[in-house]
C-alpha positions in Angstrom: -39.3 6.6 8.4 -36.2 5.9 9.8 -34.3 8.9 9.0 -35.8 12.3 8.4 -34.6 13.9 5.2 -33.2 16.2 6.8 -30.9 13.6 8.1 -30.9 12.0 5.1 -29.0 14.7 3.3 -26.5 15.3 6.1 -26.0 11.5 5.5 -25.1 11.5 1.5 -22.9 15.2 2.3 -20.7 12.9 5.0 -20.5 9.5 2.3 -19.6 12.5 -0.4 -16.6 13.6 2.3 -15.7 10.5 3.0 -15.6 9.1 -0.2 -13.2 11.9 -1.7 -10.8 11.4 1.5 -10.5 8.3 -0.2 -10.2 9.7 -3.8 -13.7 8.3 -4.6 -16.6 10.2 -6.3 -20.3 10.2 -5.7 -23.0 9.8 -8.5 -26.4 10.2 -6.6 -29.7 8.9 -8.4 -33.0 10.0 -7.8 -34.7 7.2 -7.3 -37.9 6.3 -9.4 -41.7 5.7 -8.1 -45.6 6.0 -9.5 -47.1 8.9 -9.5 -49.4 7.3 -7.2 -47.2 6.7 -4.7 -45.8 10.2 -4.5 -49.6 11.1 -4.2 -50.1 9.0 -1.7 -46.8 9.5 0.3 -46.2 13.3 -0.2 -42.6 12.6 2.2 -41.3 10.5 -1.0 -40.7 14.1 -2.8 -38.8 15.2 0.1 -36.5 12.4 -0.3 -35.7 14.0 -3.3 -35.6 17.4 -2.7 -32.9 15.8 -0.1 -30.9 14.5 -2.9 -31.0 17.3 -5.2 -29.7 20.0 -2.3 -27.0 17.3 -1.2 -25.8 17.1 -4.7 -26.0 21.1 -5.2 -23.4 20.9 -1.8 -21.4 18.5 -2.7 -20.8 19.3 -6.3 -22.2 15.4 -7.3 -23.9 14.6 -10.3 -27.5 12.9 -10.3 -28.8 10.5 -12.7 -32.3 11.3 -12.6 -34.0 8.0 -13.0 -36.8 9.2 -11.7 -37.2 11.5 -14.4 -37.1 9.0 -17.3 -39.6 6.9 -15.4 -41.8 9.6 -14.9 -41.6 10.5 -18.9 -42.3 6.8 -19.5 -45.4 6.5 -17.2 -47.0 9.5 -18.8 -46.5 8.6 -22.4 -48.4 5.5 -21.0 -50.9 7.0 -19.1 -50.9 10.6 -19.4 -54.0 11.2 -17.0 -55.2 11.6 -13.5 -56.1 8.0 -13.2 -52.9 7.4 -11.7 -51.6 3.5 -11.6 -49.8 1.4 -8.5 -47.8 -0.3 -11.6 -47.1 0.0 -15.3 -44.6 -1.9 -17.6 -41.9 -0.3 -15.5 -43.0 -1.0 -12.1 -44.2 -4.3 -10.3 -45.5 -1.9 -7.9 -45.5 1.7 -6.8 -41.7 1.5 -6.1 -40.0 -1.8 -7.6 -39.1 -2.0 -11.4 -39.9 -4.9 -13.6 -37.1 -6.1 -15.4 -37.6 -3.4 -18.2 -37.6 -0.8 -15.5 -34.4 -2.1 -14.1 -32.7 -2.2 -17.7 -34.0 1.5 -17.9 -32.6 2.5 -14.7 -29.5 0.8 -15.2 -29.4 2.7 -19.2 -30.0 6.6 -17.4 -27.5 5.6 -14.6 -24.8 4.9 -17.0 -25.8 7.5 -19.1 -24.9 10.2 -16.6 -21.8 8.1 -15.5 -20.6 9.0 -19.0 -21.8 12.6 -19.0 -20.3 13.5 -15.8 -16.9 12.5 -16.8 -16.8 9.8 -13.5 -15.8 6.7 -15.6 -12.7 8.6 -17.6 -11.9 9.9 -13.6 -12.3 6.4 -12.7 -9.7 5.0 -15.4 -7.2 7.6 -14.7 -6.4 6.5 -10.9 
């Protein structure tokens, strides 16, 4: 790991300051992945847990992405036999195309929620 998460979230708190010196705005995304991976890598969570207490500082939105996968991989396999893939994934952490249309559909969702598009516009 290259930067602890720790790090990590003093990292997106100095892009959020930066970005509003500029008269930007900052939509985070929790990022999705299999539920076998977070097994398998308990750190990914933390990742998270990063971005959720950055965006709680900074005042940011979050598309949770990795909410709507999640949703999707247990509709399609709501067990304990968890999968390195589904229709979503290529892999633990990559989406298929499908995935990527999905990801792209929850990021814009919350750009519209949060308002940051009609900001956008207005400068």
């Amino acid at each position: 790991m290259r930067v602890s998460p720790d790090e990590f979230e003093d990292l997106v708190v100095k892009i959020q300051q930066i970005q509003k010196g500029r008269g930007g705005e900052v939509l985070l995304v929790s990022p999705p992945r299999t539920r076998f991976l977070e097994k398998e890598s308990p750190s990914s969570r933390r990742f998270t847990r990063s971005i959720e207490r950055a965006a709680a500082k900074i005042g940011a939105p979050v598309a949770d992405v990795r909410a709507a996968f999640r949703a999707h991989e247990i509709e399609g396999n709501p067990g304990e036999d968890f999968q390195t893939s589904n229709d979503w994934f290529i892999d633990s952490v990559h989406p298929t195309p499908a995935g990527h249309t999905a990801y792209a559909e929850a990021v814009a969702k919350r750009l519209v929620d949060s308002q940051l598009l009609e900001k956008a516009k207005g400068r």
